[in-house]
N, C-alpha and C positions, 0 to 999 in steps of 0.2 A: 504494500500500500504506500502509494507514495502522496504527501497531503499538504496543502498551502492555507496557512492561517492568516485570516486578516488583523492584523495588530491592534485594530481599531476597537471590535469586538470580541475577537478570539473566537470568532467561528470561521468554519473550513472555507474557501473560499476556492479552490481546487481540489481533485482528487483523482487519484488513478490506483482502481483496485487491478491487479494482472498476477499472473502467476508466475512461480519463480524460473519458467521456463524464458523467459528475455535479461538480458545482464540489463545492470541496473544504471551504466551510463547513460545508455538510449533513453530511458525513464527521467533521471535524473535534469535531462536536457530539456524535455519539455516540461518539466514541473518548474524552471528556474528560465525558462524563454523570459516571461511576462512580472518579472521581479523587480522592484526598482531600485535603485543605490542606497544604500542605506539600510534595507531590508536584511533580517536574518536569515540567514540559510544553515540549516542543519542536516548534518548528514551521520549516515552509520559510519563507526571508526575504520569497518574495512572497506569503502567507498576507497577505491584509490586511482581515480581517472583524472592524473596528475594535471592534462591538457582544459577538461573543463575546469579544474579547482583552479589555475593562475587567470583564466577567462574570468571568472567571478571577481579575482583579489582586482583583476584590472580593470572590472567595472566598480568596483569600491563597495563590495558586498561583501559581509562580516561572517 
């Protein structure tokens, strides 16, 4: 499940249930398309899709 919270309310504001048969960069990229600077992004500790994670630092997402 991958899920986007509005800061505003704290209710979901995206969601993608799928099965663990797709790796999770694919996922990962459109749950974090529509993010804006400043926003947090949390991710599991074994996410290690080193090319999206400096795409994020370089849009100045925490």
């Amino acid at each position: 499940m991958y899920l986007r919270l509005d800061l505003h309310s704290f209710l979901p504001s995206f969601a993608v249930v799928d099965t663990a048969a797709h790796h999770n960069n694919k996922r990962a990229r459109e749950v974090c398309a529509g993010i804006s600077p400043g926003e947090i992004v949390v991710f599991d500790k074994a996410y290690v899709d080193f090319e999206h994670l400096r795409d994020l630092d370089q849009r100045e997402f925490w």
